[in-house]
BAVOKOL-379078 format. One record per residue (C-alpha): x, y, z; residue in one letter; residue number from 1. Coordinates in nm, 4 decimals. Layout:
<recs>
px,py,pz,res,n
X,Y,Z,A,NUM
...
</recs>
This chain:
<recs>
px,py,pz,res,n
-3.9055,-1.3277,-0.5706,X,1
-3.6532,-1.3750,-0.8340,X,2
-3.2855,-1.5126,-0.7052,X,3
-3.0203,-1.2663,-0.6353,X,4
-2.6302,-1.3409,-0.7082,X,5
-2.3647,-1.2114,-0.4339,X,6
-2.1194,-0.9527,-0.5271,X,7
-1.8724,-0.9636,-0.2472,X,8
-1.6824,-0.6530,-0.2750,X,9
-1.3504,-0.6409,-0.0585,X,10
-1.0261,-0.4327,-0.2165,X,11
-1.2346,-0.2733,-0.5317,X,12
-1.4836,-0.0701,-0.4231,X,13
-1.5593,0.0507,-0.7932,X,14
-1.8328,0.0361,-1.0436,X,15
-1.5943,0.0855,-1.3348,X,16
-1.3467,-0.2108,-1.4331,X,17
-1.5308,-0.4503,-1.2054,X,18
-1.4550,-0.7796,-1.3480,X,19
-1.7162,-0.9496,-1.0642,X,20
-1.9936,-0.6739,-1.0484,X,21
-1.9678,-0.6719,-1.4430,X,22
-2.0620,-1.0787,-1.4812,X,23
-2.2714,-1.0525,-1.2413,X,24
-2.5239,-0.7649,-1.3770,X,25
-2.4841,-0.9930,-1.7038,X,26
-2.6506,-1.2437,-1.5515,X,27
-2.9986,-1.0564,-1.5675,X,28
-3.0571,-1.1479,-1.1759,X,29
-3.1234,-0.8671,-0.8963,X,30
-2.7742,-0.7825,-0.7067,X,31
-2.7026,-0.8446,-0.3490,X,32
-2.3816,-0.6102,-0.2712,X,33
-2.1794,-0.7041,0.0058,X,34
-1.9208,-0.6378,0.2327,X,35
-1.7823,-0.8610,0.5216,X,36
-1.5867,-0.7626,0.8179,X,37
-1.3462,-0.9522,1.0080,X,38
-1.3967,-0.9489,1.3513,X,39
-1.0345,-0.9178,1.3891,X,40
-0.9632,-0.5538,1.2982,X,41
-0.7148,-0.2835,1.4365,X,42
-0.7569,0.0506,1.4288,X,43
-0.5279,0.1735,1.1856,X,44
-0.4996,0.4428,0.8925,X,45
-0.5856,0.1641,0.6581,X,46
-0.8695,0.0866,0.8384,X,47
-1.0208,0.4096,0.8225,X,48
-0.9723,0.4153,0.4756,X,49
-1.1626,0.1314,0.4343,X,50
-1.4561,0.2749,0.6600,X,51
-1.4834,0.5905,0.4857,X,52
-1.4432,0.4168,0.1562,X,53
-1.7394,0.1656,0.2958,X,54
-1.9637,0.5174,0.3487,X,55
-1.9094,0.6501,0.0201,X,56
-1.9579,0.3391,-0.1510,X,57
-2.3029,0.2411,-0.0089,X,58
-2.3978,0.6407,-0.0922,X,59
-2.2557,0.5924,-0.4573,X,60
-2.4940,0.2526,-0.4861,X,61
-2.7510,0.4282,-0.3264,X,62
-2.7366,0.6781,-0.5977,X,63
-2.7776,0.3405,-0.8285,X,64
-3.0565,0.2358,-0.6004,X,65
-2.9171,0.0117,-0.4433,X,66
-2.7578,-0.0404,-0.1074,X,67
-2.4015,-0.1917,0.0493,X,68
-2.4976,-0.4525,0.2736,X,69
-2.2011,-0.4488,0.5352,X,70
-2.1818,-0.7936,0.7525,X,71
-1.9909,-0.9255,1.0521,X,72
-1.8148,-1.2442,1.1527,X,73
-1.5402,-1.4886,0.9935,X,74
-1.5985,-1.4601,0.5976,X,75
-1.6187,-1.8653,0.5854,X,76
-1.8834,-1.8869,0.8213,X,77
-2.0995,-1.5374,0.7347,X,78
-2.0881,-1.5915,0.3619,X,79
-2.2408,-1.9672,0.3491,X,80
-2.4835,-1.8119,0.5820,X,81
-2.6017,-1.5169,0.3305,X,82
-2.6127,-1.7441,0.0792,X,83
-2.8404,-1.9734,0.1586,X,84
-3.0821,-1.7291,0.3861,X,85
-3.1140,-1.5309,0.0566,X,86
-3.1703,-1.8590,-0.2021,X,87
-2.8635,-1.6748,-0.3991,X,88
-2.7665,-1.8321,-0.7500,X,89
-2.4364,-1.7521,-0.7689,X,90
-2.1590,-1.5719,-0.5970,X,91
-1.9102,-1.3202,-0.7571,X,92
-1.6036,-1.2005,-0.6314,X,93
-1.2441,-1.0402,-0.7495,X,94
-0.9535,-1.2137,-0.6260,X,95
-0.7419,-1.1804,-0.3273,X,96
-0.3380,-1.2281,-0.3417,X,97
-0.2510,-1.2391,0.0303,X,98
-0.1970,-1.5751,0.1860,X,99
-0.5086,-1.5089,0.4090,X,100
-0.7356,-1.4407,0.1822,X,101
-0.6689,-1.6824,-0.1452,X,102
-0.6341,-1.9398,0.1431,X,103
-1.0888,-1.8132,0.2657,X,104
-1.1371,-1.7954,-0.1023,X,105
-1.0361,-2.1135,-0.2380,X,106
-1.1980,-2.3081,0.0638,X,107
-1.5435,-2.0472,-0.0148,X,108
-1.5168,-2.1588,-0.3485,X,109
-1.5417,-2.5369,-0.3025,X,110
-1.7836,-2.5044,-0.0194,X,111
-2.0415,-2.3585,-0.2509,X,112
-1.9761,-2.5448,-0.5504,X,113
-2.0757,-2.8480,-0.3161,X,114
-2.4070,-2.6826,-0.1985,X,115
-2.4914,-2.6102,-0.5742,X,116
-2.3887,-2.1857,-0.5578,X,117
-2.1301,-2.1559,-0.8006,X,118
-1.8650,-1.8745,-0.7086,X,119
-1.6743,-1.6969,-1.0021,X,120
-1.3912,-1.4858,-0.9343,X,121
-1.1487,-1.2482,-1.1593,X,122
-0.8690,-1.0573,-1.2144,X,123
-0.8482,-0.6910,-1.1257,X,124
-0.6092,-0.5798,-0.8901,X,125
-0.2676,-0.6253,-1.1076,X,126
-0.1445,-0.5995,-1.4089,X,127
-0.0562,-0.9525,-1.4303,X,128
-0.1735,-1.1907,-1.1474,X,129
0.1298,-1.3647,-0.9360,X,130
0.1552,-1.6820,-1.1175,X,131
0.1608,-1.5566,-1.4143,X,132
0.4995,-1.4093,-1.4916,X,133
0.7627,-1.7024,-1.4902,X,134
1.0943,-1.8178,-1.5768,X,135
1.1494,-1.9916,-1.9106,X,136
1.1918,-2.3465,-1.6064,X,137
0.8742,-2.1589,-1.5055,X,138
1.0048,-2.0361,-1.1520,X,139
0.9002,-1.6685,-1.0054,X,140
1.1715,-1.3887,-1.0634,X,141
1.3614,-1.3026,-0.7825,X,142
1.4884,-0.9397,-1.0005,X,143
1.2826,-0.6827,-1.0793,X,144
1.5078,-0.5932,-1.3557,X,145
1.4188,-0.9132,-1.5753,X,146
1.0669,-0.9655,-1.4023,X,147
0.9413,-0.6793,-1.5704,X,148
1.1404,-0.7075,-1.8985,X,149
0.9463,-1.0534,-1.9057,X,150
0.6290,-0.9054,-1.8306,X,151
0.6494,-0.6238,-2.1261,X,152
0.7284,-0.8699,-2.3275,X,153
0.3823,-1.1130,-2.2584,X,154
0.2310,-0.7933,-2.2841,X,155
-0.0592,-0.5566,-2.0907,X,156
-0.3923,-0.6577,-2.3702,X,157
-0.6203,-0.6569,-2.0548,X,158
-0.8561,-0.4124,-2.1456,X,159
-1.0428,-0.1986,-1.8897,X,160
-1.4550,-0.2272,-1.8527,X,161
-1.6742,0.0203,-1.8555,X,162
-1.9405,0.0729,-1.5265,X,163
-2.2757,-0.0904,-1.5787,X,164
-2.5165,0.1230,-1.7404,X,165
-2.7953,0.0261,-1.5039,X,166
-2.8052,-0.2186,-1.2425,X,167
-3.0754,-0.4237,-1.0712,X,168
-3.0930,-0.4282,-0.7070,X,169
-3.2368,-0.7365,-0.4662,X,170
-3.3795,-0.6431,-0.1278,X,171
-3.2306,-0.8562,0.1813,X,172
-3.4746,-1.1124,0.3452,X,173
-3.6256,-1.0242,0.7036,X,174
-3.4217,-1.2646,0.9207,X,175
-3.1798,-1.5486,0.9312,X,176
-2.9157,-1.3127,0.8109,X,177
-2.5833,-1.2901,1.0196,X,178
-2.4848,-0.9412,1.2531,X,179
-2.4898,-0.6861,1.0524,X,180
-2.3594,-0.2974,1.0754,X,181
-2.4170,0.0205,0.9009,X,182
-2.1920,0.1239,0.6310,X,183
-2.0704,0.4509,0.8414,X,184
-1.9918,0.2566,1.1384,X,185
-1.6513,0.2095,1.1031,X,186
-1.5545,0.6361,1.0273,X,187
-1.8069,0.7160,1.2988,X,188
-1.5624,0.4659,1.5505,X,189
-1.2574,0.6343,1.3887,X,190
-1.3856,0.9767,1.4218,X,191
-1.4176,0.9319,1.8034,X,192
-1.0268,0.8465,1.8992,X,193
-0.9202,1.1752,1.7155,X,194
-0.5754,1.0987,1.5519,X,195
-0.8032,1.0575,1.2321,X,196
-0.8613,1.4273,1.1388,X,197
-0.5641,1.4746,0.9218,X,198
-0.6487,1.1365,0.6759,X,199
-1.0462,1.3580,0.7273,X,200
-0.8570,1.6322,0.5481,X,201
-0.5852,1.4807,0.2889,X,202
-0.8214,1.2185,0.1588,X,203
-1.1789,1.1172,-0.0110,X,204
-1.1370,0.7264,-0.0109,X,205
-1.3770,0.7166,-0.3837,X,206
-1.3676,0.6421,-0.7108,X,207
-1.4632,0.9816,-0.8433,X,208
-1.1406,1.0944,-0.6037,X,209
-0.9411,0.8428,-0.7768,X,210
-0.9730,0.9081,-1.1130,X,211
-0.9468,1.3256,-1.0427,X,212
-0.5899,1.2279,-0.8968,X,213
-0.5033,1.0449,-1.1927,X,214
-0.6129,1.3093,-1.4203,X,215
-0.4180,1.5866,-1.2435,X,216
-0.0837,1.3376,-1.2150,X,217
-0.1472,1.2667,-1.6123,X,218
-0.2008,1.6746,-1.7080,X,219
0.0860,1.7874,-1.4401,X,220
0.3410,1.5934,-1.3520,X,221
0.3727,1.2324,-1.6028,X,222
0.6337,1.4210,-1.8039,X,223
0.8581,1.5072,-1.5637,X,224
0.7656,1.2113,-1.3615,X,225
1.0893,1.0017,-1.3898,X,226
1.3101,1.3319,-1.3312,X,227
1.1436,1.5160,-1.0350,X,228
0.9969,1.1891,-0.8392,X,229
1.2255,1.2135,-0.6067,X,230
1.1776,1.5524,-0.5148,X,231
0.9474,1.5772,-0.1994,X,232
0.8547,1.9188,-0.2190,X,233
0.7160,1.8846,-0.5772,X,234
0.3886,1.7572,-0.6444,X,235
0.5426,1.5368,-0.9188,X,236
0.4330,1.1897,-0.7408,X,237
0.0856,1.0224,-0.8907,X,238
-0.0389,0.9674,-0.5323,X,239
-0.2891,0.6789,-0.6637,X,240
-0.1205,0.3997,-0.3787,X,241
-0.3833,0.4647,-0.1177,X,242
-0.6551,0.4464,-0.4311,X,243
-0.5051,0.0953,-0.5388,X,244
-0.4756,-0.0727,-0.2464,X,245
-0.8636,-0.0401,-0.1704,X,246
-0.9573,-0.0682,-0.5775,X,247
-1.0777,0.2518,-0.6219,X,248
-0.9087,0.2666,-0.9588,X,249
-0.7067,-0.0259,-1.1207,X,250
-0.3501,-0.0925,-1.2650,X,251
-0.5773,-0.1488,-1.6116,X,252
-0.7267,0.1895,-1.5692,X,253
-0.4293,0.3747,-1.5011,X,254
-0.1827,0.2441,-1.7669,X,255
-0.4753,0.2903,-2.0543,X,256
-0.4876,0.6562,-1.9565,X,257
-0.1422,0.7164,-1.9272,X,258
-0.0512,0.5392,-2.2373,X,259
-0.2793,0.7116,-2.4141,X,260
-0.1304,1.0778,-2.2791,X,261
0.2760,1.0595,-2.3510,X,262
0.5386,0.8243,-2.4740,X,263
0.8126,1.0245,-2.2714,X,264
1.0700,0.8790,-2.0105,X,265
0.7974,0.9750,-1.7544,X,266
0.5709,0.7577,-1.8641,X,267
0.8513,0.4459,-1.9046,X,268
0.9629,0.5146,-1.5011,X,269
0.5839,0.5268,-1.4122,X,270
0.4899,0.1697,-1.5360,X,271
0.7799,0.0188,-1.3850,X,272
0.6571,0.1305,-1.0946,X,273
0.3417,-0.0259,-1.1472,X,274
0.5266,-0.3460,-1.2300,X,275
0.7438,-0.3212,-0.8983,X,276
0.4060,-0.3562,-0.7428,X,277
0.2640,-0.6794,-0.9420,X,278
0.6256,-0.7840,-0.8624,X,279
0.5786,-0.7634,-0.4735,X,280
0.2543,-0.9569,-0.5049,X,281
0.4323,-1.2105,-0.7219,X,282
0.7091,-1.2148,-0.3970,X,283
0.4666,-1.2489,-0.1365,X,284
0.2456,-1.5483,-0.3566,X,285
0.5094,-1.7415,-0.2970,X,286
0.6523,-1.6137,-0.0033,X,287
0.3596,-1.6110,0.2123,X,288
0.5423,-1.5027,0.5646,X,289
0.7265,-1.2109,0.3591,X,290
0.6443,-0.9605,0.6251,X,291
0.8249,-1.1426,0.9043,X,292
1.0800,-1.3160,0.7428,X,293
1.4340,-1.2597,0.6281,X,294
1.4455,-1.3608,0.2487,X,295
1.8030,-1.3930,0.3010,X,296
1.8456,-1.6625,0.6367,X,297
2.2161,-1.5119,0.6917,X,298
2.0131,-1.1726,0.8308,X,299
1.9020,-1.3757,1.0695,X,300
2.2195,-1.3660,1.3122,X,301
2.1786,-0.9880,1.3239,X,302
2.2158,-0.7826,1.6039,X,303
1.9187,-0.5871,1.5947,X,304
1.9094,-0.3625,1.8873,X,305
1.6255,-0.3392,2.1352,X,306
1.6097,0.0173,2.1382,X,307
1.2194,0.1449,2.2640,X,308
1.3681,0.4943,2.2909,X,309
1.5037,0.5064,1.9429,X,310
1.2113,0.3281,1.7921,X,311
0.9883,0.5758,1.9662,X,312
1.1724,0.9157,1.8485,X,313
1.1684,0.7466,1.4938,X,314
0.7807,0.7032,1.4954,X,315
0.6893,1.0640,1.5890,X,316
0.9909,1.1857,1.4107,X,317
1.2048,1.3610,1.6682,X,318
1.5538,1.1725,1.5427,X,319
1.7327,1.4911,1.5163,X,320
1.7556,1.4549,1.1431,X,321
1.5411,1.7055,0.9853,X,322
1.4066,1.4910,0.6571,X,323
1.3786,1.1980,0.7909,X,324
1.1382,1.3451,1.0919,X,325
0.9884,1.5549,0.7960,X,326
0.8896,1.2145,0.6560,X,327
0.7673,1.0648,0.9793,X,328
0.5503,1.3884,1.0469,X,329
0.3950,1.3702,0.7666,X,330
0.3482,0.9830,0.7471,X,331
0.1147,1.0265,1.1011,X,332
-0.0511,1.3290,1.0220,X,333
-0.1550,1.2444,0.6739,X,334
-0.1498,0.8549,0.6297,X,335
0.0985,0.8984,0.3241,X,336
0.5216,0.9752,0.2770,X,337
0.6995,1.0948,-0.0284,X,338
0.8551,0.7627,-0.1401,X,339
1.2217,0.8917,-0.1314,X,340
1.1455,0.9835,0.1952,X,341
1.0175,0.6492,0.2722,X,342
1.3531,0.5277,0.1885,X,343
1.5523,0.7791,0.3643,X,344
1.3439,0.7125,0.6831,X,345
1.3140,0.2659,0.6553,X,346
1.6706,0.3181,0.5776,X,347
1.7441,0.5312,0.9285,X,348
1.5646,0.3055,1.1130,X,349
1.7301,0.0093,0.9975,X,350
2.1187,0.1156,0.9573,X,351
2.1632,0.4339,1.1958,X,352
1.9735,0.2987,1.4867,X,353
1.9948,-0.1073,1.4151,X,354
1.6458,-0.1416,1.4168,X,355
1.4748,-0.5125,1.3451,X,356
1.3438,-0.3730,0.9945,X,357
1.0152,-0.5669,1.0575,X,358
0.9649,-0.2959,1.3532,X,359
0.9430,-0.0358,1.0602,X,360
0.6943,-0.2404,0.8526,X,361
0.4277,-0.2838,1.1293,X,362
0.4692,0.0870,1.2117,X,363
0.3832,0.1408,0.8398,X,364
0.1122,-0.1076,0.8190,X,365
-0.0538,0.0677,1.1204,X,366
0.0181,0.4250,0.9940,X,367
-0.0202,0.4177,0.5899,X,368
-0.3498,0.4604,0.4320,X,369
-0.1519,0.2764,0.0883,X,370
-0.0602,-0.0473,0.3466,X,371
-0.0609,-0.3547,0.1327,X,372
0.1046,-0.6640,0.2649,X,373
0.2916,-0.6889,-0.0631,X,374
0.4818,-0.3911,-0.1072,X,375
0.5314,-0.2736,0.2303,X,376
0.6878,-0.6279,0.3614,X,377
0.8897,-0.6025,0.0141,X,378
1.0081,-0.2246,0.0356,X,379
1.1381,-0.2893,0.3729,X,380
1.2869,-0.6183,0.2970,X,381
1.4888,-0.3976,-0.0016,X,382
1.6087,-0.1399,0.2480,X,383
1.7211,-0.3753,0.4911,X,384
1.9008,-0.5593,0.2649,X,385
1.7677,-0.9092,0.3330,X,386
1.4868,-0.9747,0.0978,X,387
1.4663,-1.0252,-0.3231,X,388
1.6532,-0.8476,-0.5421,X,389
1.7263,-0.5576,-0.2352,X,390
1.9935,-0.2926,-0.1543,X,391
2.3110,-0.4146,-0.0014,X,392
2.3121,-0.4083,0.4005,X,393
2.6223,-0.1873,0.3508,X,394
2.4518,0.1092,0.1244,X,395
2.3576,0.3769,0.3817,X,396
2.1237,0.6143,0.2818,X,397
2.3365,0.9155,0.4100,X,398
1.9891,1.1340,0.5455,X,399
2.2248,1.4766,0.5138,X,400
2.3813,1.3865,0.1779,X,401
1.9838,1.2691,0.1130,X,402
1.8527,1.6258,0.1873,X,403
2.0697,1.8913,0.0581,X,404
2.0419,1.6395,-0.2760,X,405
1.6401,1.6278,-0.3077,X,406
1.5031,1.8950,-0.0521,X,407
1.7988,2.1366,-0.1328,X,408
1.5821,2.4767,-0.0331,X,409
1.4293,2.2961,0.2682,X,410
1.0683,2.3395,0.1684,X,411
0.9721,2.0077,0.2415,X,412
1.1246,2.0198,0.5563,X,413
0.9674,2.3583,0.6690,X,414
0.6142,2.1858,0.6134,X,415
0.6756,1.9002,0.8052,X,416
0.9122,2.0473,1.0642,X,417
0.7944,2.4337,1.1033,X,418
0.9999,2.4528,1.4302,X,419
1.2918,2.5163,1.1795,X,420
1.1141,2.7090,0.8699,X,421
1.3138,3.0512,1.0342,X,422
1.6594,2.8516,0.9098,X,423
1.8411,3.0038,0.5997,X,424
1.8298,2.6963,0.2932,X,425
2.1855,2.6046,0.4447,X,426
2.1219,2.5858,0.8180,X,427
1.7976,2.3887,0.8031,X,428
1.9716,2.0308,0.6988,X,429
2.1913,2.0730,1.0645,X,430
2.0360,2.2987,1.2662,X,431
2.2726,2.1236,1.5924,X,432
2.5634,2.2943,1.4001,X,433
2.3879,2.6526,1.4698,X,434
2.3945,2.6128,1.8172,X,435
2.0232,2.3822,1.8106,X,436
1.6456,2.5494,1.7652,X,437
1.4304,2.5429,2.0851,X,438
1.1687,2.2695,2.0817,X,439
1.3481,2.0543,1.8491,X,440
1.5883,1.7755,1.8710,X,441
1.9395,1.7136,1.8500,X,442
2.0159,1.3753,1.6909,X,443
1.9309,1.1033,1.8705,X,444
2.3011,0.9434,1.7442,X,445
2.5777,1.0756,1.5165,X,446
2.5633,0.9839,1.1685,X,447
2.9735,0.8144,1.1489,X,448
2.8947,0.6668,1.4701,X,449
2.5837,0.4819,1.3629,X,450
2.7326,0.4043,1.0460,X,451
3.0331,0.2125,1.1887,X,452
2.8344,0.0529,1.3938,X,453
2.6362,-0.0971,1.1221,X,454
2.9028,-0.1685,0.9128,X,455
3.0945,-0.3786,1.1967,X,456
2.7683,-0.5369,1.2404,X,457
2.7882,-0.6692,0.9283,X,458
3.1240,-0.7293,0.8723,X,459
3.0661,-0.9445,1.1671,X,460
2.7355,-1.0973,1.0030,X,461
2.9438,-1.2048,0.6756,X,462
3.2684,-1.2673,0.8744,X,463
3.4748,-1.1104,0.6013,X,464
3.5768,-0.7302,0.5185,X,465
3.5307,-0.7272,0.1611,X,466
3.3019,-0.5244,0.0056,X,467
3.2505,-0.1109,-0.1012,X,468
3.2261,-0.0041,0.2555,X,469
3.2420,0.2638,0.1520,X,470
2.9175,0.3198,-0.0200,X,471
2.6875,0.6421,0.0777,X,472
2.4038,0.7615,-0.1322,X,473
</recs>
């Protein structure tokens, strides 16, 4: 039998703009597609994501006649392991960013050079890769604002590939292969503890489901895209995050098509927010603890309070404050939240109730289908006020001034929070100043109360009383 190369898929579970699967079909040897997974897993939204997308991506190769070979164990011990029971040539892989995995990959890497199976591995995931984007003393940006004016400058030329026209398949060997599982294993688990059914019903973790969303973003809503983003009841938000964070499409893809569409203000907003993401990654290259770390070591003295009850009415989004639980209700029922709503909420948690922010980011990384280490750890480092280039502690995302502003007739609100839907467009920001609505909550603390509190908390932080304390948005 002729010797197969490895393509070890992990975020990019894609046939089109594949750097890895691309070199390796041009290699003329049979493929051996694979997928390893950690033992170490938790049952989150991302990780039935990633089990659905696992099921739909062995069917789509199955439909190329081929298969997704899904393995388990430590990916430095299972990969060596597949490699040699299967004689492979060469191994192919797109890279990784987090610390975890460029730490596996560069140690993979030199472990099969040295048995003689080369391993080859490409850019993908990002516009521009972390590194890559430097200071004229080539050091990382620490703004946005002249991170990205740095990257338009060098440029986008990357061109998207097209998907093999045909592919050659190997067949696994009979034994000496590590555990292995079927590709549905992972939804079938998921299925069975039952908070799963509304991710069953919002999302098709695909590529075919990837591009359709970009296609109805680019023919709806691109326009308009920097004017009514911020409005949670219109469908003017791409809703590609879940899509990039598990490769279904790529940053490549996306900004070809949309380039090629408009040359409105739309279309300006919407690639900086693709380079806000390559500039997360860039952050958390060279910040590797990101997610657990204050950026700024002064944040460190806070007085975060240990509030369970709090924390726990802010997860299933009974605060009292109708957009913000809006934005918690449907973060839990569908994986996904509005991003101004993401703000609104991170920014509650953090400033009304004193909340360590970092208890916000690991109750998004267990409840977002879009988790990514980079711009999660990032986005709540920004709200909290202690991370790169972020908001100052003192800016308090007002969640009333925040709701009459970008959910003004309370249809957002009414689909998250139907308890109050019988509320006239007024009433439905306070319903405690009506006299309350059975079955939901009054706020779980005042909104001057909380925000003195957090500005004395800072004031003692800094030790001084300068500064707009003023500031409300």
């Amino acid at each position: 039998m002729t010797s197969p190369v490895i393509v070890w898929f992990r975020h990019d579970f894609r046939l089109a703009d594949n750097a890895a699967l691309s070199a390796a079909v041009e290699t003329g040897a049979p493929l051996l597609c694979i997928y390893i997974l950690d033992d170490d897993v938790e049952e989150t939204a991302a990780y039935w994501w990633l089990g659905r997308a696992l099921e739909l991506f062995n069917i789509r190769l199955q439909e190329c006649g081929g298969a997704l070979h899904v393995f388990k164990g430590p990916a430095n011990r299972v990969l060596p392991s597949i490699t040699a029971a299967t004689k492979a040539k060469e191994v192919f892989w797109n890279r990784r960013y987090d610390p975890a995995g460029k730490e596996i990959d560069t140690k993979l890497k030199a472990e099969l050079k040295a048995s003689g199976t080369p391993a080859h591995s490409f850019a993908g995931a990002l516009l521009h890769e972390p590194w890559t984007i430097r200071t004229q003393a080539g050091q990382p940006y620490h703004v946005f604002g002249a991170y990205w004016r740095a990257a338009c400058k060098t440029g986008h030329e990357r061109p998207s590939l097209p998907a093999p026209k045909t592919i050659t398949f190997a067949t696994l060997p009979a034994t000496d292969l590590p555990p292995m599982i079927d590709a549905g294993t992972i939804s079938q688990k998921m299925r069975q503890i039952g908070w799963t059914k509304g991710l069953e019903d919002e999302w098709c973790p695909d590529e075919t489901s990837a591009h359709m969303a970009l296609e109805a973003f680019l023919d709806g809503s691109l326009d308009d895209y920097a004017h009514e983003r911020d409005m949670p009841a219109q469908p003017a938000t791409s809703r590609l995050s879940p899509f990039l964070s598990s490769g279904h499409i790529t940053p490549a893809q996306i900004r070809e098509a949309a380039v090629a569409r408009s040359h409105s203000d739309g279309l300006t907003k919407f690639m900086a927010e693709l380079g806000w993401r390559d500039f997360a990654w860039s952050v958390l290259f060279g910040c590797p603890d990101l997610a657990t770390r204050n950026l700024r070591p002064e944040f460190d003295a806070m007085p975060w309070q240990h509030n369970p009850k709090g924390l726990r009415a802010w997860q299933r989004g009974q605060t009292g404050y109708p957009l913000v639980d809006a934005g918690m209700r449907q973060l839990w029922q569908t994986g996904w939240m509005h991003n101004r709503v993401r703000m609104v909420a991170a920014s509650f948690l953090v400033k009304h109730l004193l909340i360590d922010w970092r208890e916000g980011e690991r109750w998004f990384a267990h409840t977002l289908v879009d988790y990514d280490p980079a711009s999660n750890g990032m986005n709540w480092q920004w709200v909290a006020g202690t991370g790169i280039d972020a908001a100052p502690f003192f800016r308090m995302m007002n969640p009333l001034i925040q709701s009459r502003k970008f959910d003004s007739s309370g249809t957002y609100i009414r689909t998250w929070v139907p308890e109050l839907a019988r509320l006239s467009d007024t009433q439905i920001h306070t319903p405690w100043q009506v006299g309350g609505v059975a079955g939901y909550p009054s706020p779980i603390i005042e909104h001057e109360v909380a925000r003195e509190r957090a500005l004395s908390a800072w004031q003692a932080l800094r030790g001084t009383a300068s500064g707009d304390y003023n500031a409300q948005d």
